[in-house]
C-alpha positions in Angstrom: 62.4 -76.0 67.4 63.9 -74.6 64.2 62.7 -71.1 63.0 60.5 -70.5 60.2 63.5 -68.7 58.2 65.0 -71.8 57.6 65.7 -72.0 53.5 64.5 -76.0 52.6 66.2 -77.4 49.5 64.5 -80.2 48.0 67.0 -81.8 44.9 65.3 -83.9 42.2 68.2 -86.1 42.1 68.1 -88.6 39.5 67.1 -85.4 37.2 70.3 -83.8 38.3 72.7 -86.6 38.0 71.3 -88.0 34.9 72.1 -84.2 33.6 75.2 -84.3 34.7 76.0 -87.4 33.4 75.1 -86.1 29.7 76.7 -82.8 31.1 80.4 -84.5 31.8 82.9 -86.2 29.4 82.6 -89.8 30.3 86.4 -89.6 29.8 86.3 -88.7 33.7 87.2 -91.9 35.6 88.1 -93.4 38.9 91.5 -95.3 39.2 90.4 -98.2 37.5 88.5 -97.1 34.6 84.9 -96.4 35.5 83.3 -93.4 34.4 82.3 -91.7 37.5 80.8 -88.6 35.1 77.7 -88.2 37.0 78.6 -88.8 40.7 81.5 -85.7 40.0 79.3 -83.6 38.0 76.3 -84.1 40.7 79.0 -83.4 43.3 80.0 -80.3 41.3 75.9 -79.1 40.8 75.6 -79.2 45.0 78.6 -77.5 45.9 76.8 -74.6 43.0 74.0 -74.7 44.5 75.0 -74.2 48.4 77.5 -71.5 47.0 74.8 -69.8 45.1 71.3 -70.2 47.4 73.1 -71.0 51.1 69.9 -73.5 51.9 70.2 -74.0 55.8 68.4 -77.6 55.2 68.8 -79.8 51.7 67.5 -82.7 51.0 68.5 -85.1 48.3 65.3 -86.9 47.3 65.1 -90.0 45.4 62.9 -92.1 43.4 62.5 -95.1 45.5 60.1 -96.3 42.8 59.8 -94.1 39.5 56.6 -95.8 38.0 54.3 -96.6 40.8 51.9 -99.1 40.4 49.6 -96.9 41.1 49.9 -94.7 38.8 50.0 -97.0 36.2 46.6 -99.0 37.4 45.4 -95.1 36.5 46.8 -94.6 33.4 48.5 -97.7 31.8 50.6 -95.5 28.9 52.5 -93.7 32.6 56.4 -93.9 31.5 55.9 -97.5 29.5 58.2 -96.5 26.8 60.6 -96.4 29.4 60.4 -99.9 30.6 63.7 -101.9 30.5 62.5 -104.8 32.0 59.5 -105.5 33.6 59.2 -107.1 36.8 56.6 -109.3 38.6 58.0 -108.2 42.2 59.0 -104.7 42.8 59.2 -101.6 40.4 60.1 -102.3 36.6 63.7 -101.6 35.6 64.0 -98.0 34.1 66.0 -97.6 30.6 69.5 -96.0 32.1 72.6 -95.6 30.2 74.5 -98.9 30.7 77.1 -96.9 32.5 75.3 -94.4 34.5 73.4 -97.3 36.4 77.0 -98.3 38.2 77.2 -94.5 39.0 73.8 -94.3 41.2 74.8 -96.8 44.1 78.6 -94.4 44.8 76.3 -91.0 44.3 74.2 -92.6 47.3 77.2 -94.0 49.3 78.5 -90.5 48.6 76.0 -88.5 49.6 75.7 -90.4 53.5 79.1 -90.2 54.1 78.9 -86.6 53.5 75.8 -86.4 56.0 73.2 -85.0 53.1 69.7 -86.3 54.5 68.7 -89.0 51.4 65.1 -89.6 50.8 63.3 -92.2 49.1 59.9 -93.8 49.7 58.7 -97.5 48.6 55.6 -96.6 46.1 56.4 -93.0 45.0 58.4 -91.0 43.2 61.0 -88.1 44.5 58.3 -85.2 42.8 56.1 -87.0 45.7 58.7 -86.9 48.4 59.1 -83.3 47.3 55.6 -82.6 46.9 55.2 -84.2 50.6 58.7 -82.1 52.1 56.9 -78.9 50.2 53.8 -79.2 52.2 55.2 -79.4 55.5 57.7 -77.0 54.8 57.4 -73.4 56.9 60.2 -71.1 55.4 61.3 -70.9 52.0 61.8 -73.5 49.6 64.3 -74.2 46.8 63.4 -76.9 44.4 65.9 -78.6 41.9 65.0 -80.3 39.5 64.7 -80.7 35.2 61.3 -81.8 35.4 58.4 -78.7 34.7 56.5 -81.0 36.2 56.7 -79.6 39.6 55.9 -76.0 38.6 52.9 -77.5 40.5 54.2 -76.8 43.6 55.5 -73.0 42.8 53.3 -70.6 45.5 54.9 -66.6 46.0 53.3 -66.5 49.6 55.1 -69.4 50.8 58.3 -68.5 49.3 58.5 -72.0 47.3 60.0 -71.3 43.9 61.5 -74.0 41.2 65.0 -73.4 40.3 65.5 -75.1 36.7 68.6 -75.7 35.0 69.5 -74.6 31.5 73.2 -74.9 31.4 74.4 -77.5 34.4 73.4 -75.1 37.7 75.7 -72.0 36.9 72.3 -70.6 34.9 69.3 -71.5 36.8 65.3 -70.2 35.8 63.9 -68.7 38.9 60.6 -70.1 38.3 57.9 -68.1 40.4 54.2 -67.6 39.8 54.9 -64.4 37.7 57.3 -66.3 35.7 54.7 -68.8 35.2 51.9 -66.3 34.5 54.1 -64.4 31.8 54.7 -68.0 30.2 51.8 -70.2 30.1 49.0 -67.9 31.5 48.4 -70.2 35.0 50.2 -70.2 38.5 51.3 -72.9 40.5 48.1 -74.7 41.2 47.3 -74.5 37.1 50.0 -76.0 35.9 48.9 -79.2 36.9 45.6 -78.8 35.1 47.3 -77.8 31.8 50.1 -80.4 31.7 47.3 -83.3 32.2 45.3 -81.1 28.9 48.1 -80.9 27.1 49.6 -84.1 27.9 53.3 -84.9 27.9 54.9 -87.7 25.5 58.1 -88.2 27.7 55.8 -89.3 30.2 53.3 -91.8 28.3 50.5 -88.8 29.1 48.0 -88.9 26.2 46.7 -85.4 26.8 43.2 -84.5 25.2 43.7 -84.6 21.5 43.9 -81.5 19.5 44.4 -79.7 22.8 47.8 -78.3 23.3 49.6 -76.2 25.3 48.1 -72.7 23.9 44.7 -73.9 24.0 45.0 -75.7 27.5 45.8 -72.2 28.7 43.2 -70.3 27.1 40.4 -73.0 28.1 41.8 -72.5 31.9 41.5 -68.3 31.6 38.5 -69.0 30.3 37.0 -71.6 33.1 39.3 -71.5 35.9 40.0 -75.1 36.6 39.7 -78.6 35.2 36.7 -78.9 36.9 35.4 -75.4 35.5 36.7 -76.8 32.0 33.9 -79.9 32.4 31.2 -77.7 33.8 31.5 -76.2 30.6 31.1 -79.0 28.2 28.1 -79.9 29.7 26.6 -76.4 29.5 25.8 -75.6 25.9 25.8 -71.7 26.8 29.6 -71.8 27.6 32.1 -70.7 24.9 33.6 -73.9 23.6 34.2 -74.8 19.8 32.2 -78.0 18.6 35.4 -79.3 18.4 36.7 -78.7 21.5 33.5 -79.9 23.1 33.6 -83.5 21.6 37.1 -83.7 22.3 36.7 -83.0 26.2 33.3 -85.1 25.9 35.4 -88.1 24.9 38.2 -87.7 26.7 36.2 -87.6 30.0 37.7 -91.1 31.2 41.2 -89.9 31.2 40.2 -86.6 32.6 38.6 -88.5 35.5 42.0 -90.2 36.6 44.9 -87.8 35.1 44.6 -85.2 38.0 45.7 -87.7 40.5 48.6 -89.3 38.1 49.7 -85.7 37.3 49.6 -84.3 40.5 52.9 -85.0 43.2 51.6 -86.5 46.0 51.5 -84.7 49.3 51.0 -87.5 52.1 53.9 -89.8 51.2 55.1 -91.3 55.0 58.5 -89.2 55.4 61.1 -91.2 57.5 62.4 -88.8 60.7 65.8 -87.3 58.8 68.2 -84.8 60.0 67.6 -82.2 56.9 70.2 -79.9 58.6 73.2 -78.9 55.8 75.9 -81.0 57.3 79.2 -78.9 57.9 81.5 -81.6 58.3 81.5 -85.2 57.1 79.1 -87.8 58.8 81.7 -90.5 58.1 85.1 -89.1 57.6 86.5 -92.6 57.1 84.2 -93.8 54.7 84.5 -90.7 52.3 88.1 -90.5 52.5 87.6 -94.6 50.9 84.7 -93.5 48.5 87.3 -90.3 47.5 90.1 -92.8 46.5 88.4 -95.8 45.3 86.2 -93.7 42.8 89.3 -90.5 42.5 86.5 -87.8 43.6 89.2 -85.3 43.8 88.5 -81.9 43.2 84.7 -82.1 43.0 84.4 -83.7 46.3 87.1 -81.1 48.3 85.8 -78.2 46.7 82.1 -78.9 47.9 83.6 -80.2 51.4 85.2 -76.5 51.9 82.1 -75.2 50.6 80.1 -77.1 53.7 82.5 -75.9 56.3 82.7 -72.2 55.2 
């Protein structure tokens, strides 16, 4: 049984590669012309990461759907604007850069020749599969990703801590719960509560209008907790503005369903994966193929020696 110093880290991957995709000249190709931008800058942001953090288990974690139905039956507006295509069986088509969508399917063949456990889950997104990994976890854990989303998940006593990129992975925020604290007045568990208040445009959340993120946290020091937050529109004592009042009155519908769209999910059905940081190549012979077909070069040997050491 492994110990419970293990360092877990959990990689929002389609965050990270669509970063480095935006990140990397798509002037880098393979042989034959196709940009392979993302898959080397992705390659490049692990072998950082393992460098810089040493995780003894990592896990790549993938969105197997990234609008579940779900979520959508809660909260129709969830990522619409993103749609590409919408499809009658299986998830809708996500709006991608015509040629980062190539990209994805080599980051994955990649990423199992290499031996880097690869986790995605019919019905939920990889903030669930983190959110689920998280929960079970029993050392430390290291969470990658662009998304603020999963500040949610940020707890000092377990050790679990969001490292968010500002420049590729060389500068990461150490987001813990006094980072939080010193920036929007809540911990881990609050952040939740004020991103559902506040509501968040790049992900179709409507928020409660005239609420925004200053007031969200105020209304939070002020009542503790969503729920403290509706306790208090109903009791006329409680120190709300007229305003504020009607607003929350009215927006009580949404406020009914947008905890359970907001918040990651923590019971997804995790296949049995090997999260161990693999030393050596799973499949030597397949990543040698992958490293000339797609001319991985340098990215690829520099994290392969970075796995071995």
């Amino acid at each position: 049984m492994r110990g419970v110093t293990r360092r877990l880290m959990l990689l929002d991957t389609a965050s990270l590669y669509f970063r480095a995709y935006f990140g990397v000249p798509e002037s880098v190709k393979a042989p034959d012309g196709t940009p392979v931008n993302a898959v080397r800058g992705l390659l490049e942001f692990i072998d950082r990461l393992v460098k810089d953090h040493r995780p003894d288990d990592l896990v790549a974690c993938m969105d197997a759907d990234w609008r579940p139905q779900w979520r959508v039956d809660l909260i129709p507006s969830y990522k619409a604007h993103r749609v590409a295509e919408e499809r009658e069986l299986g998830p809708d088509e996500e709006e991608v850069p015509d040629t980062l969508s190539p990209q994805v399917p080599v980051i994955e063949e990649v990423l199992d020749a290499l031996g880097i456990a690869r986790v995605g889950v019919e019905g939920y997104e990889a903030d669930d599969v983190i959110g689920t990994f998280t929960g079970r976890a029993t050392g430390p854990v290291d969470i990658v990703t662009g998304d603020r989303d999963l500040y949610q998940l940020v707890d000092d006593k377990r050790e679990i801590r969001v490292l968010y990129p500002l420049k590729g992975v060389g500068t990461l925020q150490l987001t813990n719960e006094a980072w939080l604290r010193g920036k929007y007045g809540v911990d881990g568990q609050g952040y939740a509560d004020l991103a559902l208040l506040r509501g968040d445009p790049s992900d179709g959340l409507p928020g409660v209008p005239g609420i925004g993120e200053k007031t969200a946290a105020k209304l939070l020091a002020e009542f503790g907790d969503l729920a403290g937050i509706i306790a208090a529109v109903d009791d006329r004592a409680a120190r709300l503005t007229p305003s504020q009042r009607k607003r929350l009155d009215e927006s009580r519908p949404y406020l009914a369903v947008a905890p359970k769209v907001v918040q990651v999910a923590g019971d997804v059905p995790l296949p049995a994966v090997d999260t161990a940081l693999p030393h050596a190549p799973r499949d030597p012979a397949a990543l040698d193929e992958l490293a000339a077909r797609w001319g991985l070069g340098g990215s690829l040997q520099r994290l392969l020696a970075t796995l071995q050491a």
